[in-house]
N, C-alpha and C positions, 0 to 999 in steps of 0.2 A: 504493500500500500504506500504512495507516496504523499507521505502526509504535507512537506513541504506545498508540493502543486496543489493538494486537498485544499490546505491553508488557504493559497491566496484565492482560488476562485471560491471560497465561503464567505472570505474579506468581499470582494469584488461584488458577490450577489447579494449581502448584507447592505454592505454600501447602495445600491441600485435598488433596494426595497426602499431604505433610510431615502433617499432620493424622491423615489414616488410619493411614497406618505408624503412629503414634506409637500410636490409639487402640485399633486394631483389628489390628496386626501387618503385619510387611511387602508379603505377600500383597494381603491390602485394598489398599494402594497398588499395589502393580504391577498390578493387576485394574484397577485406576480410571483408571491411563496409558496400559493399553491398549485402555480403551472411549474414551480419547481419539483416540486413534489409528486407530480403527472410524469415530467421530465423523468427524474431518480427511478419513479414505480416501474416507467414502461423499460428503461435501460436493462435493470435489474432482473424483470420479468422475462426480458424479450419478449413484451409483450405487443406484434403485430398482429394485423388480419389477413394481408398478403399472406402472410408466412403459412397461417395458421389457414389459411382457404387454401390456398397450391397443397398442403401438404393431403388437407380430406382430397382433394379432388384426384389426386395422382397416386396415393396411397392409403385412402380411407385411414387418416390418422387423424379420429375427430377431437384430441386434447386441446389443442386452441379454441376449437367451436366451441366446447364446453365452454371454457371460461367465458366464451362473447358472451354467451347465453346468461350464464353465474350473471357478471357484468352487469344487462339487463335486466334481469329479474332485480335482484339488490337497489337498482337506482330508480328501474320501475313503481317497486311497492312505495316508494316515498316519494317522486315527483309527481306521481299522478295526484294523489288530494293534494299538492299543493298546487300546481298547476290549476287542477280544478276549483282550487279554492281563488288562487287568484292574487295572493300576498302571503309573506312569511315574516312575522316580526315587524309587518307593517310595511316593509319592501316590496315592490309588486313584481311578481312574478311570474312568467309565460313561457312557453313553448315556441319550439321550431315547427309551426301548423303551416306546410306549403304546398302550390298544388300538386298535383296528380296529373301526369300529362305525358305525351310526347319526349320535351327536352328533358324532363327525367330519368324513362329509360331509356334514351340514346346515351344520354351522359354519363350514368350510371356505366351502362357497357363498357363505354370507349376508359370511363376511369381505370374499370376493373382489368381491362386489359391492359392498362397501364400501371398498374402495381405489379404485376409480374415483370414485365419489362424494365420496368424501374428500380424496381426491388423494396420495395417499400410503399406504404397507403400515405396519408396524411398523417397522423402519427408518426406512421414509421419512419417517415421522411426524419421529421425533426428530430428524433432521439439519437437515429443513428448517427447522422449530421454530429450533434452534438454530443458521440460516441466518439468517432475520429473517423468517422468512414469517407473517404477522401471521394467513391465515387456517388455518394450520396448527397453531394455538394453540387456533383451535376444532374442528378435529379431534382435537387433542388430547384435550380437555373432552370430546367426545360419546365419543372411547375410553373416558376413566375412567368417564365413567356407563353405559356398554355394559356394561364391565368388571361392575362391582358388581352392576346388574340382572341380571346370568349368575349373580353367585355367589349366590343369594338361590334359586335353581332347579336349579340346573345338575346337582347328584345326579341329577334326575329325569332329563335327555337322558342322562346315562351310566349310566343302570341301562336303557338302551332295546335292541334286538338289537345282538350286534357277536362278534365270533370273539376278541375278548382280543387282548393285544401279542401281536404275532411278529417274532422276532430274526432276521433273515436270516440274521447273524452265526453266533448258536448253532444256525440250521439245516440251514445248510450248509457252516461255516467261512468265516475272514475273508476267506482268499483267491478260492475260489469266488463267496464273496458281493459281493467287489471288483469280478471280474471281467462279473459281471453286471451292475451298478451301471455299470462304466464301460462296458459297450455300450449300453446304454440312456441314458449322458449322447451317446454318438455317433451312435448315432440320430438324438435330438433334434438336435441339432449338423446332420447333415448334411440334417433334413425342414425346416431353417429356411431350408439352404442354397438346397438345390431352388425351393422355393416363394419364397425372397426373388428369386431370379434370372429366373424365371419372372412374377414380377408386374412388376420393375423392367428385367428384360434385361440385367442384371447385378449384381455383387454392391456392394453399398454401399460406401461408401469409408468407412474409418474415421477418424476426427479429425487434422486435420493442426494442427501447431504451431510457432511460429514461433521462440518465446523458447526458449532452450539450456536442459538439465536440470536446475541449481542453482534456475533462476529458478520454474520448472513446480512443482518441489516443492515449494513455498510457495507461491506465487500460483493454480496449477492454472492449465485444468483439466489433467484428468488422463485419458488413454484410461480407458476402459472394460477391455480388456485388464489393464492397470497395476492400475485400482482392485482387479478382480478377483485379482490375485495378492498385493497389498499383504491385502484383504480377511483371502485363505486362510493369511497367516502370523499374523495378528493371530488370528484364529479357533482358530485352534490353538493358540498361547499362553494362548489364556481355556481350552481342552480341557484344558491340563497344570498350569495357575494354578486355576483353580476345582474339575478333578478333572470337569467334564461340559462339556455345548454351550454356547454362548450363548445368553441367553435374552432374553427382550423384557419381553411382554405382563400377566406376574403382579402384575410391579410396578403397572401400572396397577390393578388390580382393590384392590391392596393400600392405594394415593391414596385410592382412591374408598371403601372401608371406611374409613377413619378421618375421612373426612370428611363420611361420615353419622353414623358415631357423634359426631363435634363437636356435631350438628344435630339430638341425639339417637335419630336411628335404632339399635337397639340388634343387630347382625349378626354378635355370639357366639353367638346361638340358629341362626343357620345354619348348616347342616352343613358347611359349604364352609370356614367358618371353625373348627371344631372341628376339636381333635389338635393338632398339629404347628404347623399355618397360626395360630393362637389368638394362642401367643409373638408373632408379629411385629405383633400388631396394638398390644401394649402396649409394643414395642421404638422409638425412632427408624427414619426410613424409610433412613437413613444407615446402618443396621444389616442390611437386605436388599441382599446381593450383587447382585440383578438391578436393586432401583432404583438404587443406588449406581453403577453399570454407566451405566444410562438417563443419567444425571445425566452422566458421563463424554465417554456419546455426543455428547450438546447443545452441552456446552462444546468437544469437538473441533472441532465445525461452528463453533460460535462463533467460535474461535481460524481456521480456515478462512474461512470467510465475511470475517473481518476482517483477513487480510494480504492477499485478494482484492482488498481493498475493494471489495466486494458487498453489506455486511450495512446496508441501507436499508428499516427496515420498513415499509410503506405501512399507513396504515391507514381509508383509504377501502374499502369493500367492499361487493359488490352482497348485495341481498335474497336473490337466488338461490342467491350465493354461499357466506353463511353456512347456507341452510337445507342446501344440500349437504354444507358441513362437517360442521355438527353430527350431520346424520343418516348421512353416512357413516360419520362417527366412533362414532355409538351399532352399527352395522351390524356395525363391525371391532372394536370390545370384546367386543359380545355374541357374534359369530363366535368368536373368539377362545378363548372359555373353555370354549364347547363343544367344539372341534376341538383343545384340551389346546396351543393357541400360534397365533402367528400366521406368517409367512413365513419368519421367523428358529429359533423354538424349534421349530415343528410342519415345517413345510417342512424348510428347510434344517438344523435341530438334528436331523429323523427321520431323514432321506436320512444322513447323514454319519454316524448312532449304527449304521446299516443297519438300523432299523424299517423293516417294510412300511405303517404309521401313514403316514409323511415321504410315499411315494408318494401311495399316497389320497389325502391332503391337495390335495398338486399339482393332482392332475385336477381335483377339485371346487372346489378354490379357481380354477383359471383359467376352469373351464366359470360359475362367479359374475362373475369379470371381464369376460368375454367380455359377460355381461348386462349387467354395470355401464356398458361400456363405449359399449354401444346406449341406454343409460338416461340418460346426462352431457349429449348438446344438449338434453333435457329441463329441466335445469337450467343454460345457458348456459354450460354446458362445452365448450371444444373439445377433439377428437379427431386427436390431431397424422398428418399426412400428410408423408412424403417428399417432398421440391422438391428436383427436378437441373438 
């Protein structure tokens, strides 16, 4: 463990809370400690959905799926009455209710095939980034320019057929709408069960560990299980801190607008950026909750990765490698902004707000995966298999 390195990036994200608070109020800080916190969980975890979708799809290894499932349940039972109710401590509180449409599940697809390609979702982008994964820096890059080429069009896919948001919530109330939710996470849960046991002849073992639980919690890793529960209380603290879900992907598109305006692209005439969206392009990026949040996630893996002692960037990288990143990454911005988020905001911020949006997403982002994932020895990716 390198405690020296540990040291200064704990300094450096203490300092940058002390910072917020002081600029932007308390909130801003605690919002920012707990995307570090998201950051450390997923590092620790390895907690992706990439990972954990290519692996059921190509080897019925549904131990990641579990966990999403864990994940939504746990953060389900508690956003739904609040949501439904509408305030938390007197903080008003809401969902990610979007529509139903067209640009959903085209975006959704084209995302999902871009997380295999790219090697990383929304999430996974950030942690591993802030892991030391040198070519997840170019996924990075080909999200933000994904991102921006969306917003330059993107009225046009959401003005295409689509039935409008619907609220399971206000359809059928929280509780009924709960209870639906959580048969359908057990479903899933138990079609992973069947068919993992069934390809393998029995159920997977889950990670064993040798180091006592002081030592784990800082060094990792960390089950899958663990990350998943650590996940769902952080998750809900951003639901009652911020007043809605956690979000990803906006931030990206918002990088990539200012950064063609630097370069004189002029993207105030876009509608995407007119209204509301306008303000933040003249703001600091330190002034958007969601990138503020991103920035949070990075440094958590950072601060992870470096009491591991893990964070070793390599920076040798094949041809193949980068044309996969980059183009994965233009795949899962452009995805993105169609389908109104990526795994985090559209997926898992739909399912938990009880949008029927959140499900849609699902299907066509894994039926894009499933592609992607046939697509990867194309580009000298491999496709991880079970060894017992």
């Amino acid at each position: 463990m390198n405690l020296s390195k540990s040291k200064v990036i704990f300094i450096f994200i203490l300092l940058i809370t002390i910072w917020l608070g002081y600029e932007s109020g308390l909130r801003r800080g605690l919002l920012f400690i707990i995307a570090v916190g998201l950051g450390f969980s997923l590092y620790h975890a390895s907690f992706g959905f990439s990972a954990a979708w290519r692996r059921f799809t190509a080897d019925f290894d549904g131990r990641g799926l579990r966990a999403q499932m864990l994940l939504l349940a746990i953060v389900a039972c508690v956003a739904f009455p609040m949501i439904s109710g509408g305030d938390v401590f007197g903080r008003n509180v809401s969902g990610f209710i979007l529509p139903v449409g067209t640009s959903v599940i085209v975006g959704a697809f084209i995302f999902g095939v871009g997380m295999q390609l790219g090697g990383g979702c929304g999430s996974g982008t950030l942690f591993t980034v802030g892991g030391g994964n040198t070519r997840m820096i170019l996924t990075l890059f080909g999200f933000t320019v994904g991102s921006v080429i969306a917003t330059s069009h993107v009225h046009v896919w959401h003005e295409m057929p689509g039935i409008g948001p619907v609220s399971l919530i206000k359809k059928w109330g929280w509780q009924l709408a709960l209870m639906a939710n959580l048969t359908t996470f057990a479903v899933i849960v138990w079609v992973t069960l069947v068919l993992e046991k069934r390809r393998h002849k029995k159920l997977l073992p889950q990670t064993k560990f040798s180091s006592t639980w002081s030592i784990r919690l800082l060094r990792g890793p960390w089950s899958l299980t663990s990350g998943a529960c650590a996940l769902a209380v952080l998750s809900i603290l951003v639901l009652v801190s911020a007043g809605r879900p956690w979000g990803i992907t906006s931030a990206f598109a918002l990088w990539g607008a200012k950064i063609a305006m630097l370069i004189g692209i002029d993207v105030t005439q876009w509608p995407y950026w007119s209204g509301w969206r306008s303000a933040s392009l003249q703001k600091s990026v330190w002034s958007d909750v969601t990138s503020m949040m991103n920035f949070g996630v990075i440094f958590g893996a950072l601060l992870a990765s470096s009491l591991a002692g893990k964070f070793c960037p390599h920076f040798k990288i094949s041809r193949s490698a980068i044309v996969s990143a980059i183009l994965g990454g233009v795949l899962l911005g452009y995805g993105a902004r169609l389908a109104f988020g990526c795994n985090i905001g559209a997926y898992f911020g739909g399912i938990i707000s009880g949008s029927l949006h959140g499900w849609i997403w699902m299907v066509a982002g894994f039926s894009g995966s499933y592609v992607g994932t046939r697509l990867r020895p194309m580009f000298g990716l491999t496709v991880e298999k079970v060894e017992l």
